[in-house]
DRENTIVO-993951 format. One record per atom (N, C-alpha, C): x, y, z. Coordinates in nm, 2 decimals. Example, Ala and Ser with C-alpha at 12.3 -4.5 7.8 and 13.67 -1.06 7.14 Angstrom:
<bagus>
+--------+--------+--------+
|   east |  north |     up |
+--------+--------+--------+
|   1.32 |  -0.57 |   0.78 |
|   1.23 |  -0.45 |   0.78 |
|   1.32 |  -0.33 |   0.78 |
|   1.28 |  -0.22 |   0.71 |
|   1.37 |  -0.11 |   0.71 |
|   1.29 |   0.00 |   0.79 |
+--------+--------+--------+
</bagus>
This chain:
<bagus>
+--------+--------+--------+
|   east |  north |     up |
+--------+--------+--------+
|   7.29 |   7.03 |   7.16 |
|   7.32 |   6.89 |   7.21 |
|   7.21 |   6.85 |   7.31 |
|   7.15 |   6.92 |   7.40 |
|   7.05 |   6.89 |   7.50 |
|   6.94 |   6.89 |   7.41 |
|   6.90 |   6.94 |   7.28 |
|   6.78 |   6.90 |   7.22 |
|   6.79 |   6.78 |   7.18 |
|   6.92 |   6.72 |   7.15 |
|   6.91 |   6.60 |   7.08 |
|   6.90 |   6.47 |   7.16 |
|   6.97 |   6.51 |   7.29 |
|   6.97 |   6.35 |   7.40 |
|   6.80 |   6.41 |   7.48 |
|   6.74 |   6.53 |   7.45 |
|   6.62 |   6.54 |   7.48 |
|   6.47 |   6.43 |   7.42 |
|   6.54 |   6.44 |   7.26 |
|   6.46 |   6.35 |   7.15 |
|   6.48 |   6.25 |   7.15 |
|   6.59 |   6.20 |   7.19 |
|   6.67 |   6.05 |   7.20 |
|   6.58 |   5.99 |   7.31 |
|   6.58 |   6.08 |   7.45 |
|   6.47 |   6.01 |   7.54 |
|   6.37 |   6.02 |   7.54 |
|   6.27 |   6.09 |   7.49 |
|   6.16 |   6.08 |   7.45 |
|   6.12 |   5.94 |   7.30 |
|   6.20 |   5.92 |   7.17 |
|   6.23 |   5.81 |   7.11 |
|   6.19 |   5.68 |   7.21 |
|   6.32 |   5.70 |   7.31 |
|   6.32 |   5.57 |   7.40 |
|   6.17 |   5.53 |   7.42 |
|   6.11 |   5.66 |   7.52 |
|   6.01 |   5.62 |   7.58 |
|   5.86 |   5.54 |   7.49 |
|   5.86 |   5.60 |   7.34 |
|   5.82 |   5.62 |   7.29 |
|   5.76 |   5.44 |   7.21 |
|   5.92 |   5.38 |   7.23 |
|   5.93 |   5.27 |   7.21 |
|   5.90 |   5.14 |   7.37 |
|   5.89 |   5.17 |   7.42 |
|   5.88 |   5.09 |   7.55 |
|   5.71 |   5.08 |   7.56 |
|   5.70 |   4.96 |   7.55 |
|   5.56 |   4.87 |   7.57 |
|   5.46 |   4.88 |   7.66 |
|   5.43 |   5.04 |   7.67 |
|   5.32 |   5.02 |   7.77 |
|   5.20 |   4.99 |   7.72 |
|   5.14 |   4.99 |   7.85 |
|   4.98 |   4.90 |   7.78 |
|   4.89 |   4.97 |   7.74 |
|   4.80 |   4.96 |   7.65 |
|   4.72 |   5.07 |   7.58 |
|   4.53 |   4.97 |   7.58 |
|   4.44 |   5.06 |   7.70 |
|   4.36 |   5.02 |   7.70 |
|   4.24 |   5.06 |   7.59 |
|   4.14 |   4.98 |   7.56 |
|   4.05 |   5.08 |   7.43 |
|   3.95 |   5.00 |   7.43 |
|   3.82 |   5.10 |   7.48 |
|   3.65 |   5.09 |   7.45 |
|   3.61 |   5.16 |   7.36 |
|   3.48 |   5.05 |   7.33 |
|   3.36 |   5.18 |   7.25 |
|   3.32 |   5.23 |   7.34 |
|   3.31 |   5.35 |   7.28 |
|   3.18 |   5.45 |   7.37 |
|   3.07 |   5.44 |   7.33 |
|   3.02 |   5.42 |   7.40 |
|   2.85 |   5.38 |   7.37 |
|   2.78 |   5.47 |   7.30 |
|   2.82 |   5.59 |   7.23 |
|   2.78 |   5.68 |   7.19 |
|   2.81 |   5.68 |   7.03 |
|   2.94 |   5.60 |   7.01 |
|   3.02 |   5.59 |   6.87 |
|   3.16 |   5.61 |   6.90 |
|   3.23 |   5.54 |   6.81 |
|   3.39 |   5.57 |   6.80 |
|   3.45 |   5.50 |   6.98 |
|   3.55 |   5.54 |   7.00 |
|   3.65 |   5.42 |   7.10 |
|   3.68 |   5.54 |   7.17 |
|   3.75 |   5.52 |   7.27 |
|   3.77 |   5.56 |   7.40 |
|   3.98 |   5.49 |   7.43 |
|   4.02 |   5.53 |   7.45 |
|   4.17 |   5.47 |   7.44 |
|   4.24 |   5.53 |   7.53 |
|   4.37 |   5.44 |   7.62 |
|   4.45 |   5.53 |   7.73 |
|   4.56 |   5.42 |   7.74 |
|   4.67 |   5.52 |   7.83 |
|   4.74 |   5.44 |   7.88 |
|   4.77 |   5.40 |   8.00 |
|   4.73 |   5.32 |   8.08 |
|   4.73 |   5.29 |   8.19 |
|   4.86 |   5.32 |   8.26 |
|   4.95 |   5.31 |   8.23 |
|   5.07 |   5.36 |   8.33 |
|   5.10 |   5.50 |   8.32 |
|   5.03 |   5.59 |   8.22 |
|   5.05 |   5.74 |   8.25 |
|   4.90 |   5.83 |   8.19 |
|   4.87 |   5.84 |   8.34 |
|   4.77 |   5.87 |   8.42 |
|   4.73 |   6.04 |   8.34 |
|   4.63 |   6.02 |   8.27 |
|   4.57 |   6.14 |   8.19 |
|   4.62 |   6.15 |   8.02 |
|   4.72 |   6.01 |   8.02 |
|   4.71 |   5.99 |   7.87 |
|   4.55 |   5.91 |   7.78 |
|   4.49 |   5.95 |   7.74 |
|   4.36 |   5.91 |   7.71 |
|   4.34 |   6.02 |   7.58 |
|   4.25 |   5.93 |   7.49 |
|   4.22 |   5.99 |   7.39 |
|   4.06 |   5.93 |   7.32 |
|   4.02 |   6.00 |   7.23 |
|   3.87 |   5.95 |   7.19 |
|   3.95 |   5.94 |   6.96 |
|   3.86 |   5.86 |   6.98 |
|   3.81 |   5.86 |   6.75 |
|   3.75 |   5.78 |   6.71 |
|   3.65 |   5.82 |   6.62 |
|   3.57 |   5.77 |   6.55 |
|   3.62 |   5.63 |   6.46 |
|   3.74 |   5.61 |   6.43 |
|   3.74 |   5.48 |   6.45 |
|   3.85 |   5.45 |   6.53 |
|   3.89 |   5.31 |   6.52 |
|   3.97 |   5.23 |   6.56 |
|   4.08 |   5.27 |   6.55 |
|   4.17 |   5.29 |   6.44 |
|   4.27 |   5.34 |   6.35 |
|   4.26 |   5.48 |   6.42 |
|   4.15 |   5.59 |   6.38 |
|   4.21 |   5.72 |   6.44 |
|   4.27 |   5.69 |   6.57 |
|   4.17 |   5.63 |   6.66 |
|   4.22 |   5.61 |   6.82 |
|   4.34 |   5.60 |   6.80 |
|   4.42 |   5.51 |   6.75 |
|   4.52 |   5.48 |   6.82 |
|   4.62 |   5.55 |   6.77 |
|   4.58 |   5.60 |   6.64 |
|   4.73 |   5.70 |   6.62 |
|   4.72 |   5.85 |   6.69 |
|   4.58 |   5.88 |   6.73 |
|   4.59 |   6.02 |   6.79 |
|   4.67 |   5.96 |   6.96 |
|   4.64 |   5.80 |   7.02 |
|   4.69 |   5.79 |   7.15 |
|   4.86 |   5.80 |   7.12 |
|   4.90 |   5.79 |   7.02 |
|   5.04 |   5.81 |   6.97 |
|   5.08 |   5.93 |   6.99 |
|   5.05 |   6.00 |   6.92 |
|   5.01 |   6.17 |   6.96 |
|   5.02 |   6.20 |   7.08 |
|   4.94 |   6.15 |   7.18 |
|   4.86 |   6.12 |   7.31 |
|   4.99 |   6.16 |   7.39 |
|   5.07 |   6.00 |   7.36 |
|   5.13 |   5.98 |   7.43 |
|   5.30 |   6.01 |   7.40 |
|   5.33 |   6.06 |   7.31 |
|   5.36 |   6.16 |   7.28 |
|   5.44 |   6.29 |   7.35 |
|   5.31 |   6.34 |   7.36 |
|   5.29 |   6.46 |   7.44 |
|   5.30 |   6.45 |   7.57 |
|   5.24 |   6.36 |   7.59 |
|   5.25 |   6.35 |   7.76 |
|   5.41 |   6.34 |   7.79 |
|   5.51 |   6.22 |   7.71 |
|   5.60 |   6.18 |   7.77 |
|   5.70 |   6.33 |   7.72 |
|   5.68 |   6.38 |   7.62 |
|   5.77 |   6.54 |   7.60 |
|   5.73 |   6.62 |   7.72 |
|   5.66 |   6.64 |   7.80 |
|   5.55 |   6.73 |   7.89 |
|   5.62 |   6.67 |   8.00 |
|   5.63 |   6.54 |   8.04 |
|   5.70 |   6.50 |   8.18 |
|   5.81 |   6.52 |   8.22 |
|   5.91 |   6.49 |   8.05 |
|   6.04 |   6.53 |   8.06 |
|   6.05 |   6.65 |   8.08 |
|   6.01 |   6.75 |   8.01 |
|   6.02 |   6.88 |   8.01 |
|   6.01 |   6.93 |   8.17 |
|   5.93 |   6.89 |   8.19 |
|   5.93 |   6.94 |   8.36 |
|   5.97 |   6.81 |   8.47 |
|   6.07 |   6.75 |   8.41 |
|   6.18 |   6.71 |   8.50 |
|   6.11 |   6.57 |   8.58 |
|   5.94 |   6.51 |   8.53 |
|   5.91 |   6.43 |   8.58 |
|   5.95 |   6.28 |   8.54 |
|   5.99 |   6.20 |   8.65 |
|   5.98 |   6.02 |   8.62 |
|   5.89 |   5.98 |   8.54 |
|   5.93 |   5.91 |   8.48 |
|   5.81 |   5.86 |   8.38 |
|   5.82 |   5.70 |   8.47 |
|   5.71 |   5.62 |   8.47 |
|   5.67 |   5.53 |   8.48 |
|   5.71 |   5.39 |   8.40 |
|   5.77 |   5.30 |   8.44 |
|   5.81 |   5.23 |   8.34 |
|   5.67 |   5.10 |   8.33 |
|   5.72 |   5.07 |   8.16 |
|   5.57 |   4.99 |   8.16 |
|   5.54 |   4.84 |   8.22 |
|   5.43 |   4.81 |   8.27 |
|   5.39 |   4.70 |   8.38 |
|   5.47 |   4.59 |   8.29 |
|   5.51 |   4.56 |   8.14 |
|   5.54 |   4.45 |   8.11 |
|   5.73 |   4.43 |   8.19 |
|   5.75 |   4.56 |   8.17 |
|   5.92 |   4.53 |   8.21 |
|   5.94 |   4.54 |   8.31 |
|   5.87 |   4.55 |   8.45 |
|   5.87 |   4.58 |   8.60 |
|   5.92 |   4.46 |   8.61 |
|   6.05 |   4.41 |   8.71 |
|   6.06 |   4.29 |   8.76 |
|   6.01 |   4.27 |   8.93 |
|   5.96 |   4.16 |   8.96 |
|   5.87 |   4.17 |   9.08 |
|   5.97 |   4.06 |   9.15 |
|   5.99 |   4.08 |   9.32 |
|   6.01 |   3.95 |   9.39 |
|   5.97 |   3.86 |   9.46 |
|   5.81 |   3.90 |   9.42 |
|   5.77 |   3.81 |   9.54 |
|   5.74 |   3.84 |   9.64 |
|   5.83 |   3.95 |   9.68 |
|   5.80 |   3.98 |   9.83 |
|   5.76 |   4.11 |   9.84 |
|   5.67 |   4.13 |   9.92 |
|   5.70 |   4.28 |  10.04 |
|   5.60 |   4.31 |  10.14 |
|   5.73 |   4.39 |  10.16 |
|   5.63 |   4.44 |  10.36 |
|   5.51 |   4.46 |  10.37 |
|   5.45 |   4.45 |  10.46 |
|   5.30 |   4.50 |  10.50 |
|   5.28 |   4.49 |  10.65 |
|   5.24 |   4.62 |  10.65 |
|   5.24 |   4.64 |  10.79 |
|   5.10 |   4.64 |  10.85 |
|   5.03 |   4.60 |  10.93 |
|   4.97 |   4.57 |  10.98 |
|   4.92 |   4.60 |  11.13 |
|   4.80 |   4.57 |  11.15 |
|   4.77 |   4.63 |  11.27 |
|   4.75 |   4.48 |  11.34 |
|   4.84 |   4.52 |  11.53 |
|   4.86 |   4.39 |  11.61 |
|   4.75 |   4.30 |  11.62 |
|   4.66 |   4.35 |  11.61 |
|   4.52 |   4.25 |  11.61 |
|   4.48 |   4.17 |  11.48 |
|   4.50 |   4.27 |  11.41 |
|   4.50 |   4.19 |  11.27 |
|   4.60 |   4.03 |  11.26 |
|   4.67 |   4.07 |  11.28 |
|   4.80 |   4.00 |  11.29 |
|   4.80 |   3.84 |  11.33 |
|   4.75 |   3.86 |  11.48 |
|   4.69 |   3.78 |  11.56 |
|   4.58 |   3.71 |  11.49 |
|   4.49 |   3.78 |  11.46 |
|   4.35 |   3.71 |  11.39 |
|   4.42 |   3.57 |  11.29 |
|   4.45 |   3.65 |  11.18 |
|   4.55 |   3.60 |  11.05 |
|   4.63 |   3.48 |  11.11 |
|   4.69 |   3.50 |  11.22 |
|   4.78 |   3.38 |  11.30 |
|   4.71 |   3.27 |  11.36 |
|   4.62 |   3.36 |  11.38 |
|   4.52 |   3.20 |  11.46 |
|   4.43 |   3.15 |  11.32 |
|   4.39 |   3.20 |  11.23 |
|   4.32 |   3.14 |  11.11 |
|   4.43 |   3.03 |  11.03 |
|   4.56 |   3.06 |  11.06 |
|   4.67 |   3.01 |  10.97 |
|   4.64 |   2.90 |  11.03 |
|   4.68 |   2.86 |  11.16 |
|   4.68 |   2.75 |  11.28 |
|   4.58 |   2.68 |  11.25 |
|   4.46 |   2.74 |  11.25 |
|   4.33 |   2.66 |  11.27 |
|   4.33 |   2.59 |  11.11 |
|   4.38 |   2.63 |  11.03 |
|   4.35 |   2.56 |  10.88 |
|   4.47 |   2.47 |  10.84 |
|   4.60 |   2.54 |  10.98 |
|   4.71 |   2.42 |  10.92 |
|   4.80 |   2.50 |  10.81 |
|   4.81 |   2.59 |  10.79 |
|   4.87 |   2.65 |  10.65 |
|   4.97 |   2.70 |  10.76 |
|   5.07 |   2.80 |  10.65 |
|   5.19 |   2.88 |  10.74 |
|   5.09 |   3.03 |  10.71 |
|   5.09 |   3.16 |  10.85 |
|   5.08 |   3.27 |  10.78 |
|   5.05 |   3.31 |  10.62 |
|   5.21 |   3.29 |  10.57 |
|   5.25 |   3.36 |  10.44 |
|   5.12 |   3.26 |  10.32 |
|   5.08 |   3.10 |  10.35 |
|   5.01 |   3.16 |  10.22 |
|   4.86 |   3.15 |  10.25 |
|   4.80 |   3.17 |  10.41 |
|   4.67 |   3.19 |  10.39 |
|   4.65 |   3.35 |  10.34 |
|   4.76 |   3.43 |  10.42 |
|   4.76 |   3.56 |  10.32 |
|   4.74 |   3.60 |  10.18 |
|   4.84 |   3.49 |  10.13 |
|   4.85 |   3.49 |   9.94 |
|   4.67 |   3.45 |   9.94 |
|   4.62 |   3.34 |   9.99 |
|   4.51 |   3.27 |   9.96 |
|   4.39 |   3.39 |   9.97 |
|   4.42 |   3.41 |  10.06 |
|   4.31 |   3.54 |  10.05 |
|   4.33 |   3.65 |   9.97 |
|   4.41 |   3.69 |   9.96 |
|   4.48 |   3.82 |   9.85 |
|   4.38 |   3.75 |   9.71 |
|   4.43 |   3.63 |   9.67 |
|   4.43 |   3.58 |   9.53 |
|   4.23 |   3.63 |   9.54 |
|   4.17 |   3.52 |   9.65 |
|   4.06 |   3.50 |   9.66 |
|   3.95 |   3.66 |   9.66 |
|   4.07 |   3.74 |   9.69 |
|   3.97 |   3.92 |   9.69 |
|   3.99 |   3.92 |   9.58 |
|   4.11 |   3.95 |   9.49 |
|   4.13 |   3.95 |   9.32 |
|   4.03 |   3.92 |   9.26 |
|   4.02 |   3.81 |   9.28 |
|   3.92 |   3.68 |   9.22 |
|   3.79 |   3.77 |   9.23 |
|   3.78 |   3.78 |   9.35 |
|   3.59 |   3.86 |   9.34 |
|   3.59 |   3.97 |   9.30 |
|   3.70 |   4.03 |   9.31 |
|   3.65 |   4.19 |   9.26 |
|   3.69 |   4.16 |   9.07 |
|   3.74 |   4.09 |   9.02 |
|   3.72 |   4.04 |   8.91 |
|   3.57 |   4.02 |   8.81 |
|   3.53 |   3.91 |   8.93 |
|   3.37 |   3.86 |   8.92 |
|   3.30 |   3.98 |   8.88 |
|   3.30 |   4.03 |   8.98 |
|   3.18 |   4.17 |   9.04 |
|   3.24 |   4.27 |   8.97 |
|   3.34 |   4.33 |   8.87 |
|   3.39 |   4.37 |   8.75 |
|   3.27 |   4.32 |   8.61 |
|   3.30 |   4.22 |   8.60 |
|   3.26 |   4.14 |   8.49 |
|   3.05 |   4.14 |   8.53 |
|   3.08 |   4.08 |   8.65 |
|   2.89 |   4.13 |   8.64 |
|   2.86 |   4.28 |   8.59 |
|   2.92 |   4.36 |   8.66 |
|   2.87 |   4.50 |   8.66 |
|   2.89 |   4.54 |   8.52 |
|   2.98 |   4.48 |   8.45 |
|   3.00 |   4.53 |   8.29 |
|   2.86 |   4.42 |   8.21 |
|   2.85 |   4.31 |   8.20 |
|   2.72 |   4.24 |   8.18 |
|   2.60 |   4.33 |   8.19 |
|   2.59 |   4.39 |   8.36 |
|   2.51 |   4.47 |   8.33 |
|   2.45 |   4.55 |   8.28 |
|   2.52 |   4.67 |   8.30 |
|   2.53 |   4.79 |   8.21 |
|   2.51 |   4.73 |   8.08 |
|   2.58 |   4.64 |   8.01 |
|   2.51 |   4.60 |   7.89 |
|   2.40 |   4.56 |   7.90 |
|   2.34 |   4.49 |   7.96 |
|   2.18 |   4.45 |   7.96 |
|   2.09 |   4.56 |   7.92 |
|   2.14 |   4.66 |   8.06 |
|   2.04 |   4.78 |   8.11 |
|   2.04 |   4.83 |   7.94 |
|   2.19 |   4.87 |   7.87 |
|   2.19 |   4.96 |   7.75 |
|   2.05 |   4.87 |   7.63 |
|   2.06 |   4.76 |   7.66 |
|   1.99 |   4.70 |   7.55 |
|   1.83 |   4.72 |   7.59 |
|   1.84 |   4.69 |   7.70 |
|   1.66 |   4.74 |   7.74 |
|   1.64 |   4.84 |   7.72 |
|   1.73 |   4.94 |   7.72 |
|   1.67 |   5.07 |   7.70 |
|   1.65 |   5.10 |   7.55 |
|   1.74 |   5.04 |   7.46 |
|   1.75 |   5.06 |   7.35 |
|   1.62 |   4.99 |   7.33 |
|   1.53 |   4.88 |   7.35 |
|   1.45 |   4.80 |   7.34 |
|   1.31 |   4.86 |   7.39 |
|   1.32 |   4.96 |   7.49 |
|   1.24 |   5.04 |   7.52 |
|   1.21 |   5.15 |   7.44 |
|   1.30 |   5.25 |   7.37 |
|   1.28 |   5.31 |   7.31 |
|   1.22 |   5.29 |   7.17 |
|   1.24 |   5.13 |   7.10 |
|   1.18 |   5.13 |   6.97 |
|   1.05 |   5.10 |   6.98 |
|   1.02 |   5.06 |   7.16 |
|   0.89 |   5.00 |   7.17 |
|   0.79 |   5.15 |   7.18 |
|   0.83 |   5.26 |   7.26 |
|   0.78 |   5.38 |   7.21 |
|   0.75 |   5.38 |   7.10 |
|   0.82 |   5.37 |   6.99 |
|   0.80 |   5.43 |   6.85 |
|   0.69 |   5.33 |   6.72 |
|   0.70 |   5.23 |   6.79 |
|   0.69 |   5.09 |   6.73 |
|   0.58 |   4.99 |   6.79 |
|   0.48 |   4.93 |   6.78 |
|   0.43 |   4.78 |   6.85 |
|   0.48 |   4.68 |   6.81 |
|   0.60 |   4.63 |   6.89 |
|   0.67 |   4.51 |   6.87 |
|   0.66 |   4.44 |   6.98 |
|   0.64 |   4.34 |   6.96 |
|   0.62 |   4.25 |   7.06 |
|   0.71 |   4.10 |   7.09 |
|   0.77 |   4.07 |   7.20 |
|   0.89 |   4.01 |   7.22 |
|   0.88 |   3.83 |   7.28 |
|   0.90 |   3.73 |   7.24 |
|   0.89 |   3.62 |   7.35 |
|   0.97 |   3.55 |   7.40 |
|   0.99 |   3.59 |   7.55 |
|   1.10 |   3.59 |   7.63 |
|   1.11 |   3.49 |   7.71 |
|   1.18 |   3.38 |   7.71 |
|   1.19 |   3.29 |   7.83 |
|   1.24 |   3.33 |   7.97 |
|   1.17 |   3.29 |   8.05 |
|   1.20 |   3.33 |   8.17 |
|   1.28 |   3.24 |   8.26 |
|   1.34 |   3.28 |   8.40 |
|   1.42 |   3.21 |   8.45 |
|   1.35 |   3.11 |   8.49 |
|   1.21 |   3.04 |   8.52 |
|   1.15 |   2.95 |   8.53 |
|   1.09 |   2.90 |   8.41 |
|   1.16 |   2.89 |   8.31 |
|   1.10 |   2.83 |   8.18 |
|   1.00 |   2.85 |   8.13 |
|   0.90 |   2.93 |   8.19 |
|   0.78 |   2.98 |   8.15 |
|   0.81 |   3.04 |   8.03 |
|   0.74 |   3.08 |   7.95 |
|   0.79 |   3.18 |   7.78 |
|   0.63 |   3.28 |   7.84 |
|   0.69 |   3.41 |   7.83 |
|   0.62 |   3.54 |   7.82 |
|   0.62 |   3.61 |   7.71 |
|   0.51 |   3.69 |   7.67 |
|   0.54 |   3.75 |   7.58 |
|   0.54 |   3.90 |   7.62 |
|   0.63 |   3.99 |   7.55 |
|   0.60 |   4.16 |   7.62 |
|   0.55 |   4.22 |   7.50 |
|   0.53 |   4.29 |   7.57 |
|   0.44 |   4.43 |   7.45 |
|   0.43 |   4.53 |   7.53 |
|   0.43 |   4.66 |   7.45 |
|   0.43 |   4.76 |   7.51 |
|   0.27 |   4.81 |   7.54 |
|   0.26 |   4.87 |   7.64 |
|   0.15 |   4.91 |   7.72 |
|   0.09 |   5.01 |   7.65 |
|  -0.05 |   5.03 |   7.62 |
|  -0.12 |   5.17 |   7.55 |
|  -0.16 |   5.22 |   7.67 |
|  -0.16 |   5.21 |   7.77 |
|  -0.21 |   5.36 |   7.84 |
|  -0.16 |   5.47 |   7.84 |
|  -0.23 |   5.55 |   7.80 |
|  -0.19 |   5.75 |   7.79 |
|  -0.17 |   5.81 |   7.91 |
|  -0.20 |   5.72 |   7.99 |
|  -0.18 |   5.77 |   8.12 |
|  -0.06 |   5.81 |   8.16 |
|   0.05 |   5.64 |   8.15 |
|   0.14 |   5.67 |   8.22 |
|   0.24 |   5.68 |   8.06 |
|   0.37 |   5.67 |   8.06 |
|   0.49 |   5.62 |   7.98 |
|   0.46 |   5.49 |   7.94 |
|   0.49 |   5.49 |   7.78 |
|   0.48 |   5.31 |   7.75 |
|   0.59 |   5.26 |   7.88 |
|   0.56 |   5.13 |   7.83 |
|   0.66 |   5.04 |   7.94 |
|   0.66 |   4.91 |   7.92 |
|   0.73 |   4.79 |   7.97 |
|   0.72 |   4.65 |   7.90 |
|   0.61 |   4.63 |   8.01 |
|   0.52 |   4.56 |   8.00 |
|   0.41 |   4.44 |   8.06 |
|   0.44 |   4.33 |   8.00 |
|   0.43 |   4.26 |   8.11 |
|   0.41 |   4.12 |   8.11 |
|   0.31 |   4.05 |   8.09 |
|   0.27 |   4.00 |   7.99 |
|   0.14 |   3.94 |   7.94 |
|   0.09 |   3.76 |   7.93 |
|   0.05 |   3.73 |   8.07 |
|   0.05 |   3.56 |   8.07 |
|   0.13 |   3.53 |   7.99 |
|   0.12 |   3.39 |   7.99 |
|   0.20 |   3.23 |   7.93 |
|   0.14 |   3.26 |   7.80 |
|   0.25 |   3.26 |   7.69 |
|   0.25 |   3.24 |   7.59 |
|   0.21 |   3.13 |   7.50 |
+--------+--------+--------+
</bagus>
């Protein structure tokens, strides 16, 4: 009887909507997890494997928490939220926050929200740049390496409208490398 209301709760969990995140790996094949249970993650060469081994994944994880008697996490879609809660604060803080409310005319509660939203907001941004980048950097390098192998030569507009052209450098001296070669 305890194996069966064992599999019954695991079933449950099994069914409940948690969120399932999934990258390529820059190497080949995806990268896949589940954000509300922390060390569920899995790799496959495609798309399709991913997600049925994070089945698997996940799975095991949720047989492995029950088994040892752990809470499982319920998923971020079914959380009900109120709106509210405590934060505790230091007196000076407090004060600061109170006289900024005053000076702009707002109550406390939503130059708080305003700023909360407004940190989200940047660390968002600065999310999204930092992923842009890393893509850039992977492409130059990829772009660097065929220039090693290859004389290809590129014409790149620049942030001042100028058009350059690159080519890779012949000195033996150092490592090829992009130069910048006058107005095109």
């Amino acid at each position: 009887m305890k194996n069966k209301n064992f599999q019954k709760k695991v079933r449950e969990y099994m069914k409940k909507p948690y969120r399932i995140e999934i990258e390529p790996d820059p190497d080949g094949g995806y990268v896949a997890w589940i954000k509300e249970l922390p060390g569920c993650i899995t790799y496959g060469e495609t798309l399709e494997e991913t997600l049925k081994m994070l089945e698997e994944a996940k799975e095991l994880y949720i047989e492995t928490a029950l088994a040892r008697g752990k809470k499982l996490p319920e998923p971020v879609a079914e959380r009900k939220y109120s709106g509210k809660f405590l934060l505790r604060i230091p007196p000076a803080l407090h004060e600061r926050l109170a006289e900024m409310a005053a000076d702009e005319g707002v109550s406390l509660n939503a130059l708080v929200n305003r700023l909360i939203v407004k940190a989200l907001s940047e660390k968002e941004i600065a999310q999204r740049i930092n992923e842009q980048y890393e893509q850039l950097e992977q492409r130059l390098k990829r772009i660097e390496e065929l220039m090693k192998t290859q004389y290809v030569s590129w014409n790149v507009r620049s942030e001042f409208g100028k058009s350059r052209i690159l080519k890779p450098s012949k000195s033996l001296a150092r490592k090829p490398s992009l130069d910048i070669i006058g107005p095109a």
